[in-house]
mmCIF file of the N, C-alpha and C atoms, coordinates in Angstrom:
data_MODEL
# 
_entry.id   MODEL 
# 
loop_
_atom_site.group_PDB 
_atom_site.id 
_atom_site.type_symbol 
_atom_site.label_atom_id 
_atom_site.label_alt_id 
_atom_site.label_comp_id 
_atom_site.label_asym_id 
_atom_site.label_entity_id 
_atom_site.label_seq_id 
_atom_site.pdbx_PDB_ins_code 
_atom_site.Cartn_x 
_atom_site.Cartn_y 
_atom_site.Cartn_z 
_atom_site.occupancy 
_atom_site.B_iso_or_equiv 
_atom_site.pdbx_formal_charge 
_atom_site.auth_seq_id 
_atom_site.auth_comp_id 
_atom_site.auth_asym_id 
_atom_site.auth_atom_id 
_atom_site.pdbx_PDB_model_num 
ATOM 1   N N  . UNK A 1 1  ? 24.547 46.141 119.307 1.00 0.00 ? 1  UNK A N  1 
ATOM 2   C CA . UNK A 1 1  ? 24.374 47.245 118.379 1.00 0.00 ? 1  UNK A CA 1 
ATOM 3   C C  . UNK A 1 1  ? 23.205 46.916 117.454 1.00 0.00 ? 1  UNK A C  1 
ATOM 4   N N  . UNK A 1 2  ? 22.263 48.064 117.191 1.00 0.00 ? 2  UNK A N  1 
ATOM 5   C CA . UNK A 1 2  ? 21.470 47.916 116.075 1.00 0.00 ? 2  UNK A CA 1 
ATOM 6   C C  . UNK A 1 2  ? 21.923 47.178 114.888 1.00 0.00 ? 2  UNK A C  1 
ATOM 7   N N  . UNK A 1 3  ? 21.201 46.662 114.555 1.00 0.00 ? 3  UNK A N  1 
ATOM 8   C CA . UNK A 1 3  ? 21.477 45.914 113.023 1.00 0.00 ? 3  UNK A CA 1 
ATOM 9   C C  . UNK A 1 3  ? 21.225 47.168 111.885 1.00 0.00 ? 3  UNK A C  1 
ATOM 10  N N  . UNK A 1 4  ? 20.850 48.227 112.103 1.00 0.00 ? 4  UNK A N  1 
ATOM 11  C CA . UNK A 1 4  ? 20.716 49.076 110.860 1.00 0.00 ? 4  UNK A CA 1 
ATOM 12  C C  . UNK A 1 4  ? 22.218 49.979 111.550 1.00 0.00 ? 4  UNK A C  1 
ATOM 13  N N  . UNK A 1 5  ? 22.416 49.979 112.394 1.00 0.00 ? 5  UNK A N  1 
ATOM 14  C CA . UNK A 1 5  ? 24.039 50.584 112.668 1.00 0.00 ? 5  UNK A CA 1 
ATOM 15  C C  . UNK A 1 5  ? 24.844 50.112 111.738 1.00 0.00 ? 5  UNK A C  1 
ATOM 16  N N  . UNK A 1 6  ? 24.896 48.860 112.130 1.00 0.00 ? 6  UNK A N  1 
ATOM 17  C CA . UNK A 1 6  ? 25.824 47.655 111.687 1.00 0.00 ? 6  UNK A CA 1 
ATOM 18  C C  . UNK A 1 6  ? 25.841 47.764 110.078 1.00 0.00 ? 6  UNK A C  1 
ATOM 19  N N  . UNK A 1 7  ? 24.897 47.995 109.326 1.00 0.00 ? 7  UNK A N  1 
ATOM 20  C CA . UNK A 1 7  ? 25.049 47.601 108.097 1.00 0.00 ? 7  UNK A CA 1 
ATOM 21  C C  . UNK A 1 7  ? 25.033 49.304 107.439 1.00 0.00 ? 7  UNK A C  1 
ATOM 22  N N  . UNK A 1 8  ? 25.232 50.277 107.969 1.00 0.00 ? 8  UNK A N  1 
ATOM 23  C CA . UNK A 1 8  ? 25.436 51.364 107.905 1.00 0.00 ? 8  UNK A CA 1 
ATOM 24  C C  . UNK A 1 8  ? 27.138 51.644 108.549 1.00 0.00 ? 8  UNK A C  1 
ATOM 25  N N  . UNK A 1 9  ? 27.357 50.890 109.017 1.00 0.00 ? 9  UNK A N  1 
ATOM 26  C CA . UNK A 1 9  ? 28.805 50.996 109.548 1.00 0.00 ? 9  UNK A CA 1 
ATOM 27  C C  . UNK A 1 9  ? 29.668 50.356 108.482 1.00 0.00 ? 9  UNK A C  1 
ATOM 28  N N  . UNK A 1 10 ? 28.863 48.861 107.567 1.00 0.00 ? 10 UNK A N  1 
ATOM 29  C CA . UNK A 1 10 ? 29.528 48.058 106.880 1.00 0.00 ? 10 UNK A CA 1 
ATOM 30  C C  . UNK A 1 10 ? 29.919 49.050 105.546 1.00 0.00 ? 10 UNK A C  1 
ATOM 31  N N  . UNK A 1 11 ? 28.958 49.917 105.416 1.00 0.00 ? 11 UNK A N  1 
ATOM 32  C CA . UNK A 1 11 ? 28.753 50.414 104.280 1.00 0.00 ? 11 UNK A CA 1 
ATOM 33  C C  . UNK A 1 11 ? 29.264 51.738 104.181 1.00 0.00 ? 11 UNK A C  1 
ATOM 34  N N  . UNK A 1 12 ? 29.864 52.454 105.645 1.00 0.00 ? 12 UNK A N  1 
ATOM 35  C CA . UNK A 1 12 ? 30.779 53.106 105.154 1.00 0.00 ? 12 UNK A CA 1 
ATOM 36  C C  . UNK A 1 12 ? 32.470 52.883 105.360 1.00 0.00 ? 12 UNK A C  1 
ATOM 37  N N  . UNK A 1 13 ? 32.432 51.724 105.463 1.00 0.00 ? 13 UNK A N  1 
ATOM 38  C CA . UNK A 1 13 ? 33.720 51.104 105.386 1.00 0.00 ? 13 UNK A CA 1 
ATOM 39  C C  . UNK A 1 13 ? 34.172 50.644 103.943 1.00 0.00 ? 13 UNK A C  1 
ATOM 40  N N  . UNK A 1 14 ? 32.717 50.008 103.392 1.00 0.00 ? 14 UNK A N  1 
ATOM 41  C CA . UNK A 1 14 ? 33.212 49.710 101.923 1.00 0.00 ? 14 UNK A CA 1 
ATOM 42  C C  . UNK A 1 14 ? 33.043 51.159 100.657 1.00 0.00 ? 14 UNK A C  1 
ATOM 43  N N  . UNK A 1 15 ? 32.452 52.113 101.380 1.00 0.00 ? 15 UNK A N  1 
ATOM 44  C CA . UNK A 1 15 ? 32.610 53.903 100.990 1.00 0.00 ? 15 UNK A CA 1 
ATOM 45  C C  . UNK A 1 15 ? 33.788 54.306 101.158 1.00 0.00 ? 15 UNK A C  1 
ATOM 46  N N  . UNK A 1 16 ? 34.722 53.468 102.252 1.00 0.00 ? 16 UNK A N  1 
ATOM 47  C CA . UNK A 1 16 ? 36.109 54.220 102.127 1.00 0.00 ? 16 UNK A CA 1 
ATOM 48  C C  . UNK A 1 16 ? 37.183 53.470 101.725 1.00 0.00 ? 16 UNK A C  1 
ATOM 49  N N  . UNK A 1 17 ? 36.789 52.335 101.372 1.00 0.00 ? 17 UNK A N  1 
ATOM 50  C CA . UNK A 1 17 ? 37.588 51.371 100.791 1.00 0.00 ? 17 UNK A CA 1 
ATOM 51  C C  . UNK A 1 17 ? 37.427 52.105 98.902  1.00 0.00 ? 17 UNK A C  1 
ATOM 52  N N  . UNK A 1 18 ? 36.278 52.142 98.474  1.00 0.00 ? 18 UNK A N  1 
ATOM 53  C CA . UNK A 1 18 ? 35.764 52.549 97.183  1.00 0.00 ? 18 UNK A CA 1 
ATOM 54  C C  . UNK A 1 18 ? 36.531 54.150 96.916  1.00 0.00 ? 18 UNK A C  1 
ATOM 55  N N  . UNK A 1 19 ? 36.801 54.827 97.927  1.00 0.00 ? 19 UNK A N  1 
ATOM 56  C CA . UNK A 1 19 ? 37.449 56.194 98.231  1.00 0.00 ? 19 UNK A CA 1 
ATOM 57  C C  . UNK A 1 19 ? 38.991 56.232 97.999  1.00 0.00 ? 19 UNK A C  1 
ATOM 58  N N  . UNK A 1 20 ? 39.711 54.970 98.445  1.00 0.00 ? 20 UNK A N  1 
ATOM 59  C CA . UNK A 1 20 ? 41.101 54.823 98.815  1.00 0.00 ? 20 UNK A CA 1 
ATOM 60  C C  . UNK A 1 20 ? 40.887 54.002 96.772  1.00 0.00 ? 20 UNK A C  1 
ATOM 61  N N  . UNK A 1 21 ? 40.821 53.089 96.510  1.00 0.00 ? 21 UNK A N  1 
ATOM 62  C CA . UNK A 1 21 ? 40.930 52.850 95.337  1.00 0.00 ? 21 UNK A CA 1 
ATOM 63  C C  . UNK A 1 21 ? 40.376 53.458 93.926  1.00 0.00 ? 21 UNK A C  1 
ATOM 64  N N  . UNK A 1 22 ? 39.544 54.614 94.245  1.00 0.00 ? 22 UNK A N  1 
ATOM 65  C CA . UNK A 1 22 ? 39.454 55.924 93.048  1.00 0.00 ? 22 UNK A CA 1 
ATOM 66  C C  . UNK A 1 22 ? 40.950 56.878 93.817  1.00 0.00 ? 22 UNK A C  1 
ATOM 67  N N  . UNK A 1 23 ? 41.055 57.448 94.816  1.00 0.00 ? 23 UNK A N  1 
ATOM 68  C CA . UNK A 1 23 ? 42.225 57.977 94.661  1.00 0.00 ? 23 UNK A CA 1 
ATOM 69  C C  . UNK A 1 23 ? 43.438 57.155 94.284  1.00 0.00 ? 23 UNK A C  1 
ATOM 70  N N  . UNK A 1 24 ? 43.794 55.915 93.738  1.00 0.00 ? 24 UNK A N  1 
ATOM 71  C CA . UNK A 1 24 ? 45.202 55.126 93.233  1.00 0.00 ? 24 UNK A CA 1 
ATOM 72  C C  . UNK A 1 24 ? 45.010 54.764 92.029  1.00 0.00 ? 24 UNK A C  1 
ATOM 73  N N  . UNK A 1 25 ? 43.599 55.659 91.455  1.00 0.00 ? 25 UNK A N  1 
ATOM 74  C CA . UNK A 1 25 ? 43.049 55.100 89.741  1.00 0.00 ? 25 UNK A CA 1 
ATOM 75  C C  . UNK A 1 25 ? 43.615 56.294 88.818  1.00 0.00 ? 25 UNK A C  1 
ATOM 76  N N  . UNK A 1 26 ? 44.551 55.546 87.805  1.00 0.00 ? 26 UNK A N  1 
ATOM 77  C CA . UNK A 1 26 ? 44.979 56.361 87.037  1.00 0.00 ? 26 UNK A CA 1 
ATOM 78  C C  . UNK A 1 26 ? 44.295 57.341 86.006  1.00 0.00 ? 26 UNK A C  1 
ATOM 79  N N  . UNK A 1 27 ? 43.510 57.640 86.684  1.00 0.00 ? 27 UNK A N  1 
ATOM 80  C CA . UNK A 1 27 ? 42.208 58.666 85.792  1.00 0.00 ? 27 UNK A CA 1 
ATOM 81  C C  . UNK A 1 27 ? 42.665 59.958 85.736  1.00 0.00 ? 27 UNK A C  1 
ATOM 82  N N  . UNK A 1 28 ? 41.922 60.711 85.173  1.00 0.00 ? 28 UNK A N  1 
ATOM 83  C CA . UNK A 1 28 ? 41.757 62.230 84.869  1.00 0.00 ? 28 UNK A CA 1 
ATOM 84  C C  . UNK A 1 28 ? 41.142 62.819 86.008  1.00 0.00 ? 28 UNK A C  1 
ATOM 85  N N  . UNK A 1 29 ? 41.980 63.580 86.175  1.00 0.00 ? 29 UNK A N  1 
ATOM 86  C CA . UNK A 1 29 ? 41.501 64.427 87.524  1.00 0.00 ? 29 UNK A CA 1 
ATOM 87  C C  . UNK A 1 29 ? 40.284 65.132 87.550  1.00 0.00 ? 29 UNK A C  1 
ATOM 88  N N  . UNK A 1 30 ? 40.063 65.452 86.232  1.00 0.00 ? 30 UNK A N  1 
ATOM 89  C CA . UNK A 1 30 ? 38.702 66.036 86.188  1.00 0.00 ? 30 UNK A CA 1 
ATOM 90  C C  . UNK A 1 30 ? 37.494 65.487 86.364  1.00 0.00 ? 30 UNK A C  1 
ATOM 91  N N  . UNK A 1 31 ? 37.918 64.316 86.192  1.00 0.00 ? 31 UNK A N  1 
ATOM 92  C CA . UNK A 1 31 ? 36.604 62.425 86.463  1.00 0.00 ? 31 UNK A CA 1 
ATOM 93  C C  . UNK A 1 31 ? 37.247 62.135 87.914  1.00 0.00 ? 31 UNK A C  1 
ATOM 94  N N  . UNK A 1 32 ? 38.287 61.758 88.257  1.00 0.00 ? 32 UNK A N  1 
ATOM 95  C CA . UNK A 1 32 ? 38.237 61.935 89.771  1.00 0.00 ? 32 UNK A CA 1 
ATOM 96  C C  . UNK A 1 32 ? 37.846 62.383 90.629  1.00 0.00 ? 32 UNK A C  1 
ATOM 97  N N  . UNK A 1 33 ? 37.829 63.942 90.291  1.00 0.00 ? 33 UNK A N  1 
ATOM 98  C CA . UNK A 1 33 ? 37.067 65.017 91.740  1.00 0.00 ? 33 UNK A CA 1 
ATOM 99  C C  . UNK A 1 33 ? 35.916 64.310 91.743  1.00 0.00 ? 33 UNK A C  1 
ATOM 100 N N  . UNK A 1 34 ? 34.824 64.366 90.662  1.00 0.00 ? 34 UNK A N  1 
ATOM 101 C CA . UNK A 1 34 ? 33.327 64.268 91.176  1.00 0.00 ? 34 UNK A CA 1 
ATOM 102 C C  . UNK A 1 34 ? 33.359 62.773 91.795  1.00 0.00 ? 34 UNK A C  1 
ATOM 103 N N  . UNK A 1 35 ? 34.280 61.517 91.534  1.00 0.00 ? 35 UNK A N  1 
ATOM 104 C CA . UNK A 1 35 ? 33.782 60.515 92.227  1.00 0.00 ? 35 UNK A CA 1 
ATOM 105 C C  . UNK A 1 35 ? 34.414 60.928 93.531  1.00 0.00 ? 35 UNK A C  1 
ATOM 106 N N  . UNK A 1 36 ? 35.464 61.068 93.762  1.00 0.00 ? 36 UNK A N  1 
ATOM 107 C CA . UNK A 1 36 ? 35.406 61.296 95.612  1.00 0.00 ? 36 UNK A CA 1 
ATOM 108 C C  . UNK A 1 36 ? 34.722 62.092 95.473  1.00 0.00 ? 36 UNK A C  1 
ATOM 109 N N  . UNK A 1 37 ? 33.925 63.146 95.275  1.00 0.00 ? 37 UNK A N  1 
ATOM 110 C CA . UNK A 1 37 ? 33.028 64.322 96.012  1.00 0.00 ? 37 UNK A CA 1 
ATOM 111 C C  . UNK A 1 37 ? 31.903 63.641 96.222  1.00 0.00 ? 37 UNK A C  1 
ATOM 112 N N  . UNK A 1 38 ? 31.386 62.449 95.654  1.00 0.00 ? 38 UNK A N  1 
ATOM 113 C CA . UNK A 1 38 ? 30.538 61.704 95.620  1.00 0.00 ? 38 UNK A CA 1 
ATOM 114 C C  . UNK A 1 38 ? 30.461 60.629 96.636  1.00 0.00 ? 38 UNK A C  1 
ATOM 115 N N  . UNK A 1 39 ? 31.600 59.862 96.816  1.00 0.00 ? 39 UNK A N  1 
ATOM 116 C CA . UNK A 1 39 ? 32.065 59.375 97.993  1.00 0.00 ? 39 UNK A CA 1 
ATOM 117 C C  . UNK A 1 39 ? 31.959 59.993 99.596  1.00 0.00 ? 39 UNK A C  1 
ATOM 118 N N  . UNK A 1 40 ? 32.239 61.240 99.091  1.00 0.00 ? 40 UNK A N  1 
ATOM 119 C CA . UNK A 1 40 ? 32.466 62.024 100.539 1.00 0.00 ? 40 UNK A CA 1 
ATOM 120 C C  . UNK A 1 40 ? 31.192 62.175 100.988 1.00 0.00 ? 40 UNK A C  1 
ATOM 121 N N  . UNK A 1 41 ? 30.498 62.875 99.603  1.00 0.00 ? 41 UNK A N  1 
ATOM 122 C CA . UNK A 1 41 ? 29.009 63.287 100.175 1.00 0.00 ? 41 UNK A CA 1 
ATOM 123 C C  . UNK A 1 41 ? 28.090 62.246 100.768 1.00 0.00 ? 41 UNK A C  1 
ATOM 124 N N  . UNK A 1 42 ? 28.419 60.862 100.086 1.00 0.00 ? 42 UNK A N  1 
ATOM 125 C CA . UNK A 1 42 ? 27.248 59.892 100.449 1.00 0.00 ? 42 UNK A CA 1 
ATOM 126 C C  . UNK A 1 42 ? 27.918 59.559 102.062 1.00 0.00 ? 42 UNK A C  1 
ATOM 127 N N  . UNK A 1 43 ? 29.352 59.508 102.616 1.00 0.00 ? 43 UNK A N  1 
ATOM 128 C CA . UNK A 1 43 ? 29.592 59.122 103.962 1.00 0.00 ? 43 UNK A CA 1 
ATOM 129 C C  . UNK A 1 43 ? 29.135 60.644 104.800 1.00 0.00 ? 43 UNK A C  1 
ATOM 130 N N  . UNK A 1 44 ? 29.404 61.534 104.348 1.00 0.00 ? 44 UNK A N  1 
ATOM 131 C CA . UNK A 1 44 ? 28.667 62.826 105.082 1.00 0.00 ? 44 UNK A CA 1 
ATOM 132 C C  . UNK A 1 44 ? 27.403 62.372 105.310 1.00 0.00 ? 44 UNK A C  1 
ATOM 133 N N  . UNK A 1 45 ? 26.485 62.345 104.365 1.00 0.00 ? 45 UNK A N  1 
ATOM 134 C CA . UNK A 1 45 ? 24.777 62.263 104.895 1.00 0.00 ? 45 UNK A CA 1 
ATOM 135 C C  . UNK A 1 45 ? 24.554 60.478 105.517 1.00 0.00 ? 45 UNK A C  1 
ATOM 136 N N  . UNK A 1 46 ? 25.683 59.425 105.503 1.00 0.00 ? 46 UNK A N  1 
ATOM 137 C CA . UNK A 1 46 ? 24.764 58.597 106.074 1.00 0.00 ? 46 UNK A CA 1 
ATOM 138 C C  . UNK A 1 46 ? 25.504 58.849 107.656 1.00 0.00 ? 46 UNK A C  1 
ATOM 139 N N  . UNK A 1 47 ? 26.633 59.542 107.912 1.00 0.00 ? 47 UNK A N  1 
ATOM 140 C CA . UNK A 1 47 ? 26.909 59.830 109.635 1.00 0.00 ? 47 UNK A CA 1 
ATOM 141 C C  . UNK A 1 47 ? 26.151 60.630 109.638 1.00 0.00 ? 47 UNK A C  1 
ATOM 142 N N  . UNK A 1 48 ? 25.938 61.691 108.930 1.00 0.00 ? 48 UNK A N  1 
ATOM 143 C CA . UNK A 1 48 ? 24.461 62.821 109.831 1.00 0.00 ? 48 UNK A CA 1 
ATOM 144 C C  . UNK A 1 48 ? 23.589 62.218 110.038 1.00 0.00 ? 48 UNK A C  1 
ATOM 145 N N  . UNK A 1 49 ? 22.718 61.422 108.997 1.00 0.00 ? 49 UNK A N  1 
ATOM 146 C CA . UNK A 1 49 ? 21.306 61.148 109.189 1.00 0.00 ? 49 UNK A CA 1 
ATOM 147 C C  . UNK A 1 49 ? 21.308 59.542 110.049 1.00 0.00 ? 49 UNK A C  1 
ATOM 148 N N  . UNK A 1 50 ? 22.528 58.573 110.127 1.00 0.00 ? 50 UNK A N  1 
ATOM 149 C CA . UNK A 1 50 ? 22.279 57.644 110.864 1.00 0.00 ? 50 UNK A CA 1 
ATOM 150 C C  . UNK A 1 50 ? 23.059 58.000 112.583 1.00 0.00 ? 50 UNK A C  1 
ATOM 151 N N  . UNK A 1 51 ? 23.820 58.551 112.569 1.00 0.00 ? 51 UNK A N  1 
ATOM 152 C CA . UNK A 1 51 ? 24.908 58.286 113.532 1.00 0.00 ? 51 UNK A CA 1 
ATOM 153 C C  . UNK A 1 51 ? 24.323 59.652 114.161 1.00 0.00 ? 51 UNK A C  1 
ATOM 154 N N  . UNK A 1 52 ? 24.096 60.792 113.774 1.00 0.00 ? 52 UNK A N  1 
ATOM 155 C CA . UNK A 1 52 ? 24.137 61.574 114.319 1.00 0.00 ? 52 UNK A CA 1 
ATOM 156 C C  . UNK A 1 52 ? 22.039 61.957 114.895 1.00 0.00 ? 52 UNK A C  1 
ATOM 157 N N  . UNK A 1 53 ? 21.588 60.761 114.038 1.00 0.00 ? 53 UNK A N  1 
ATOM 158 C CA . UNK A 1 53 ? 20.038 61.405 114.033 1.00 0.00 ? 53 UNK A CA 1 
ATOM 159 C C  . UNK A 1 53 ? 19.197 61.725 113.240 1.00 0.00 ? 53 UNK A C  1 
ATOM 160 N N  . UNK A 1 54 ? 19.695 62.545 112.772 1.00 0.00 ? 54 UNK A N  1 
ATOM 161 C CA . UNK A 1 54 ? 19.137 63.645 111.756 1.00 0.00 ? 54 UNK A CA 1 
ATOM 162 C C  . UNK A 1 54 ? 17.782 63.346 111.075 1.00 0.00 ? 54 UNK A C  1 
ATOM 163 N N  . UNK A 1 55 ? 17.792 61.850 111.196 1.00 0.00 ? 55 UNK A N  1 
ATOM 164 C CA . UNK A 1 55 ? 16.753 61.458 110.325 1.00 0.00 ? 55 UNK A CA 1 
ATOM 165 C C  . UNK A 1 55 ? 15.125 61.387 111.270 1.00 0.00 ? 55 UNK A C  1 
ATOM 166 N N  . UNK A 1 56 ? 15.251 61.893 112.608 1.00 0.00 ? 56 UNK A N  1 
ATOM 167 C CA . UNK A 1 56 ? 14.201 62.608 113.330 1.00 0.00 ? 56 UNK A CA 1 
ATOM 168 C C  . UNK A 1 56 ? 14.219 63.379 113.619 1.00 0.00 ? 56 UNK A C  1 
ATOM 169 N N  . UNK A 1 57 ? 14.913 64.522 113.514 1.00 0.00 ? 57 UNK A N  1 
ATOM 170 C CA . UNK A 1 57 ? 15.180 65.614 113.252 1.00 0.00 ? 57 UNK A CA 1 
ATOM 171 C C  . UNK A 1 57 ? 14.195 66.469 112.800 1.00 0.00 ? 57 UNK A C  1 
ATOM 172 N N  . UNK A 1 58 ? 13.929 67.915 112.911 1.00 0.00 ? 58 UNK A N  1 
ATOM 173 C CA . UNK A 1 58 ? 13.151 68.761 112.403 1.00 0.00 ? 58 UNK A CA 1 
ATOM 174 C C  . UNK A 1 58 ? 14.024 68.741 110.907 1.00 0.00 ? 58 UNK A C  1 
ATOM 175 N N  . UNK A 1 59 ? 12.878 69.208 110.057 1.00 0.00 ? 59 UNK A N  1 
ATOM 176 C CA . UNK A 1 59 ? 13.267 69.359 108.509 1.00 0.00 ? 59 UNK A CA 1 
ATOM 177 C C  . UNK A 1 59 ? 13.708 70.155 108.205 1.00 0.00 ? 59 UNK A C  1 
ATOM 178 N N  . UNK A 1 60 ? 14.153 71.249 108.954 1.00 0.00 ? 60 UNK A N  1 
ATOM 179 C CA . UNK A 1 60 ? 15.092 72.638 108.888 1.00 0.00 ? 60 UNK A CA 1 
ATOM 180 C C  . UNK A 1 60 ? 16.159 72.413 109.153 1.00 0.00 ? 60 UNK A C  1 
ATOM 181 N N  . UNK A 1 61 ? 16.125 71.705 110.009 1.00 0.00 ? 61 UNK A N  1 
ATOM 182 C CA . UNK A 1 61 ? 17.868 70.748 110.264 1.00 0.00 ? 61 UNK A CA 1 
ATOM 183 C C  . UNK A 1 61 ? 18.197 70.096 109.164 1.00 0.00 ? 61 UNK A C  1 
ATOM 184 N N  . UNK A 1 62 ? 17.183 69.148 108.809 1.00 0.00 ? 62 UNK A N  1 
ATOM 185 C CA . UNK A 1 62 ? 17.889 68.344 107.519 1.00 0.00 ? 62 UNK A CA 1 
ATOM 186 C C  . UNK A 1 62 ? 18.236 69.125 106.495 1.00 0.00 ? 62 UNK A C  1 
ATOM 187 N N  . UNK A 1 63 ? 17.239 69.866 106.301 1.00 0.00 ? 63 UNK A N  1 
ATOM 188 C CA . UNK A 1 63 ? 17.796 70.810 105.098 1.00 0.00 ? 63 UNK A CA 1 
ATOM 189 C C  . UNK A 1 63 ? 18.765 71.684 105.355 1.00 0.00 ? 63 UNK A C  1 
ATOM 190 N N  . UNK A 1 64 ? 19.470 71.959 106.673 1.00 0.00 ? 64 UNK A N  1 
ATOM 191 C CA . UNK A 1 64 ? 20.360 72.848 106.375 1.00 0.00 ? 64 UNK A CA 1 
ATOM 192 C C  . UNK A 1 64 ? 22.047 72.116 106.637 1.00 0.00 ? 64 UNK A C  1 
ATOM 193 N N  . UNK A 1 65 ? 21.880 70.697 107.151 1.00 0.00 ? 65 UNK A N  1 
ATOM 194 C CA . UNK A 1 65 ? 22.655 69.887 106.776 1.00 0.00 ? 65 UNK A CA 1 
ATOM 195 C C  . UNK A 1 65 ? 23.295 69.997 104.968 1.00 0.00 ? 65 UNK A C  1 
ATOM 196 N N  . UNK A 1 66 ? 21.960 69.344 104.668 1.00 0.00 ? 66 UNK A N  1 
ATOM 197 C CA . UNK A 1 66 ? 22.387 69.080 103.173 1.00 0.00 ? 66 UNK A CA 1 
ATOM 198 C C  . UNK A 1 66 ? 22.597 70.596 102.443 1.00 0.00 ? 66 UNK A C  1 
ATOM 199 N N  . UNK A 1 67 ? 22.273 71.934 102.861 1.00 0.00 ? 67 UNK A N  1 
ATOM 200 C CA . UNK A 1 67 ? 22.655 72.888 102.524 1.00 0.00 ? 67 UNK A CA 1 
ATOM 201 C C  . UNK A 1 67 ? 24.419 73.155 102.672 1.00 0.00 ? 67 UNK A C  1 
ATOM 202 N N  . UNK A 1 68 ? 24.603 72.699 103.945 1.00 0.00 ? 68 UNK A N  1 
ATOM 203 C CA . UNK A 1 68 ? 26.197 72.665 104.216 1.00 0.00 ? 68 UNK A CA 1 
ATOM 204 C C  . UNK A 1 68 ? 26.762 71.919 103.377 1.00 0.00 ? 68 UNK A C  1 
ATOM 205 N N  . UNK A 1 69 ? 26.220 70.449 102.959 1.00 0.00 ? 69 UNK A N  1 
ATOM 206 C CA . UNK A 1 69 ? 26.886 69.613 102.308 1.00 0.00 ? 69 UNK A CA 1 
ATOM 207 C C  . UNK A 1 69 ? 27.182 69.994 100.957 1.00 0.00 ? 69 UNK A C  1 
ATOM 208 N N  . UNK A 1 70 ? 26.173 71.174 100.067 1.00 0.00 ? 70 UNK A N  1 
ATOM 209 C CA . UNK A 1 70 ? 26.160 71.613 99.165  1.00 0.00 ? 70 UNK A CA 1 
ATOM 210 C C  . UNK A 1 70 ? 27.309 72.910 98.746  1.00 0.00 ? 70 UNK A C  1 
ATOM 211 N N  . UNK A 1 71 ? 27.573 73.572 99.922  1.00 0.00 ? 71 UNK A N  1 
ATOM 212 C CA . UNK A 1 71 ? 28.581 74.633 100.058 1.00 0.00 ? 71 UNK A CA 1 
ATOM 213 C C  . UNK A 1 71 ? 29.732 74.130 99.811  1.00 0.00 ? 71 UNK A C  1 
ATOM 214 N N  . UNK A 1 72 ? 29.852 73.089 101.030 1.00 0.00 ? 72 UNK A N  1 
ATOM 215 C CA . UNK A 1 72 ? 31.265 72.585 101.527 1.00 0.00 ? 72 UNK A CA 1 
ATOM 216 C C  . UNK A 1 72 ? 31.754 71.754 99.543  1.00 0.00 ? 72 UNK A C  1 
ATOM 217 N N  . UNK A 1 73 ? 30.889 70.888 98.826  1.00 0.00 ? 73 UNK A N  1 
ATOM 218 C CA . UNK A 1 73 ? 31.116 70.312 97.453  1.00 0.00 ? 73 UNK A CA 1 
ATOM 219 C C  . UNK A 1 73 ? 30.866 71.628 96.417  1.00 0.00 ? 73 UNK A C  1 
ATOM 220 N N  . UNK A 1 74 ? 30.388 72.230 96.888  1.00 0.00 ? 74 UNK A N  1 
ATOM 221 C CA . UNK A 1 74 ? 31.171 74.047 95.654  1.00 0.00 ? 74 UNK A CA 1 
ATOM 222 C C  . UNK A 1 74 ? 32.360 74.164 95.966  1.00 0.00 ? 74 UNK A C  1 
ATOM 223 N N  . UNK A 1 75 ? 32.786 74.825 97.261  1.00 0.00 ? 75 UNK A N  1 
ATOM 224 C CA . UNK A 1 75 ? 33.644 74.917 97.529  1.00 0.00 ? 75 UNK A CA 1 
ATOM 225 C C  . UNK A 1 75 ? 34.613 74.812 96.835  1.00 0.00 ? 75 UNK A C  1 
ATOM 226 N N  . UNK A 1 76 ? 34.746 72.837 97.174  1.00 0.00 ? 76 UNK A N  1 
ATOM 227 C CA . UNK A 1 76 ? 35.650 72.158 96.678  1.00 0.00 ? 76 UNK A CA 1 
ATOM 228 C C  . UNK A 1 76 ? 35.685 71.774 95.101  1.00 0.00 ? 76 UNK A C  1 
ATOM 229 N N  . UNK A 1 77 ? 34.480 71.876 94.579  1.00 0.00 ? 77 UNK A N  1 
ATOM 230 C CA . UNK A 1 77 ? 34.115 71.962 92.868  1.00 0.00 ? 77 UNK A CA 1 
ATOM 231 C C  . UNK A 1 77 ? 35.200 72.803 92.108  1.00 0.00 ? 77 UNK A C  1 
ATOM 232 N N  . UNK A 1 78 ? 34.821 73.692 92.825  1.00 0.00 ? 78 UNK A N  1 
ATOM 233 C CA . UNK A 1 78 ? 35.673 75.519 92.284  1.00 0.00 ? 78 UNK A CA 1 
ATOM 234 C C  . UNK A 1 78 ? 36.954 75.418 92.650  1.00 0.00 ? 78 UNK A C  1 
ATOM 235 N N  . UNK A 1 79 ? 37.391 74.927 93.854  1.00 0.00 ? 79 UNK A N  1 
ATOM 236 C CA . UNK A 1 79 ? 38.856 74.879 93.913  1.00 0.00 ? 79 UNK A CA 1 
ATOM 237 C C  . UNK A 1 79 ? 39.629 73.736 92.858  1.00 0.00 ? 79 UNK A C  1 
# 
């Protein structure tokens, strides 16, 4: 395996480790949402742009990636 896999794989393992211990933190929910939404978003764009490509990709793609990524965190903002 690539070595930039690998340390993109390491790193969203310790993204969901960092994910699982803000959801068991006795915080305010209102400071909670944005760190998982933050969490989520950074493992969203590094599987699109490493795992999936994206990052040779035409720039209409990328941008309409991160356009989705922007909907999908309203979405969930507002709910």
């Amino acid at each position: 395996m690539n070595k930039t896999l690998t340390w993109t794989f390491g790193l969203l393992a310790l993204l969901t480790l960092a994910a699982l211990l803000v959801s068991n933190l006795a915080i305010e929910p209102s400071t909670k949402k944005p760190l998982m939404l933050l969490l989520f978003s950074s493992k969203f764009l590094l599987v699109a742009f490493q795992f999936m490509e994206l990052k040779k990709a035409h720039v209409a793609w990328r941008a309409a990636i991160v356009a989705v990524l922007a909907v999908i965190n309203g979405v969930i903002a507002v709910a």
